[in-house]
N, C-alpha and C positions, 0 to 999 in steps of 0.2 A: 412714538417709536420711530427710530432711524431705522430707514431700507439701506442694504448694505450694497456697495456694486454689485457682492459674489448674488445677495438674493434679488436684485433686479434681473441680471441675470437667467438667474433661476424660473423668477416667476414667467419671462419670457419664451425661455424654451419647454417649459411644460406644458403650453397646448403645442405645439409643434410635434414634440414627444406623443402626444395622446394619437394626431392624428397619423402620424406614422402608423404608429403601432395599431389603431383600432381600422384603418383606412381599408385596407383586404377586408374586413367584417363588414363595415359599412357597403362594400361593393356585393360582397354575398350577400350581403341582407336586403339590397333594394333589388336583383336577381331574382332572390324568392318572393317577395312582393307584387314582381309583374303580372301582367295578365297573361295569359296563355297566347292569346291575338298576338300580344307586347311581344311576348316570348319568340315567337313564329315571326314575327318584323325582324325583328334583333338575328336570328339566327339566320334564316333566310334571303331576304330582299334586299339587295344593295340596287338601287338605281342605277349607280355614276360607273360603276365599275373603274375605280379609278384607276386601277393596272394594268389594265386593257390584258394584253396575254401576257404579262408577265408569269414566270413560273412561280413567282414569291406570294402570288398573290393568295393562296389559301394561307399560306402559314403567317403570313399579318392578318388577313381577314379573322382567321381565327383566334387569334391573339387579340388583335381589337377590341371585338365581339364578344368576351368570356364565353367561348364556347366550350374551351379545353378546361373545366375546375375541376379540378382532382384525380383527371384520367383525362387520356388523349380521345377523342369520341372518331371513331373508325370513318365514318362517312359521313360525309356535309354537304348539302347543294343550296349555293348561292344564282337566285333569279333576278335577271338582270331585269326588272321592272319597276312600276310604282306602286305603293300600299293600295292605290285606287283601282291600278290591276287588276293585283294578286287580290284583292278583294271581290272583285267583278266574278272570278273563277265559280267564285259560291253563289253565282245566281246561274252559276250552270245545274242542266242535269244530273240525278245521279248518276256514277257509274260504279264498279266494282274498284275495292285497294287491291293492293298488292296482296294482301293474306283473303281476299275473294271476298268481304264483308261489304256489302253496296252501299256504304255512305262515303264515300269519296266523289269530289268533282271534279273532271277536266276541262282544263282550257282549254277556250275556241280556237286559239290557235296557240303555235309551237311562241317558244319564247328563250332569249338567251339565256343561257346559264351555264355555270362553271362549278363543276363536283368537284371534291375533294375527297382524297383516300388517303389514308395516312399509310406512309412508308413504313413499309416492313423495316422492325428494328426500332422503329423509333417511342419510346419510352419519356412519360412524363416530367417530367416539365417539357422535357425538349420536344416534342411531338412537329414532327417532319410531313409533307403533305406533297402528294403529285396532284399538279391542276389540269383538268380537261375541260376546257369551252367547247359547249356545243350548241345546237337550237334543239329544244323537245317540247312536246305539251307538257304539264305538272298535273299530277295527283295532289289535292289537298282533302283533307277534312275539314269541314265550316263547325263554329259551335253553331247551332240551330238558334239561339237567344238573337246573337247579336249579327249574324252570317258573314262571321268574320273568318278567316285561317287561321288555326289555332296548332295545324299538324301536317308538316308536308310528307306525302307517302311513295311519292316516287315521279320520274319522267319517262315519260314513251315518246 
C-alpha cells in the first residue's frame, strides 16, 4: 500500500491533535492524583519567591500552580520556605485552628509569606489577585501517618 503525502501528513498531526485536545485532562487528572502533602507543596511553599514584591506575583503564581480550576479560589497564601521547613512545623505542638479544633500546629517562628485575595470583580478564567508580603507564624494541619502538611489553616 502507497502512504499518500496528504496521509503522511495526516498520520503526523494526529498525535499532536490528541495531545492538544486531551492535555487539560491529563493536567486535571494527575491534579487529582496527588497527595494531599503534594497538594499543600503545590499550592503553598514556593522557596525562591521569584518576584520578590512584585504585584503580579499572585496572579502567575496562581496560574502556574493550577490553583484557579474552574473558579477563581478567593484566598491563598504562599510561604516563603523549604518542604523541610514547612514540614518541621508538624513536630510542633498542638494548638487550636482557626474554627477552635486543636489539631493545628504553629511554627516556632514567624516566616515570609505573601497572601493573595482576589480582586473584587474579578471573574473566571480572568481571576485578578492583590499580593501582600508579610512575616507571620502559619497554622498547618499534619496528616498524623506521614507528619507531613496536608492543610494550611491560617497566619498569626
Amino acid at each position: 500500500m502507497e502512504v499518500t503525502p496528504t496521509l503522511k501528513k495526516s498520520l503526523v498531526l494526529f498525535p499532536l491533535l490528541v495531545v492538544v485536545l486531551l492535555g487539560p485532562g491529563w493536567v486535571h487528572s494527575s491534579l487529582s492524583q496527588e497527595s494531599q502533602a503534594d497538594r499543600f507543596y503545590r499550592q503553598h511553599i514556593d522557596p525562591d519567591n521569584p518576584f520578590g514584591n512584585k504585584t503580579s506575583y499572585c496572579d502567575v503564581m496562581m496560574w502556574r500552580r493550577n490553583i484557579n480550576w474552574y473558579s477563581c479560589k478567593k484566598l491563598n497564601t504562599f510561604v516563603h520556605t523549604s518542604r523541610a521547613t514547612a514540614r518541621a512545623v508538624c513536630r510542633e505542638k498542638l494548638t487550636a485552628c482557626r474554627n477552635g479544633t486543636v489539631n493545628c500546629h504553629k511554627s516556632r517562628s514567624s516566616m515570609r509569606i505573601t497572601q493573595c485575595n482576589l480582586k473584587g470583580g474579578s471573574k473566571y478564567p480572568n481571576c485578578a489577585y492583590w499580593s501582600t508580603q508579610r512575616t507571620a507564624h502559619i497554622l498547618v494541619v499534619c496528616d498524623g501517618n506521614s507528619s507531613k502538611p496536608i492543610h494550611f489553616d491560617s497566619s498569626v
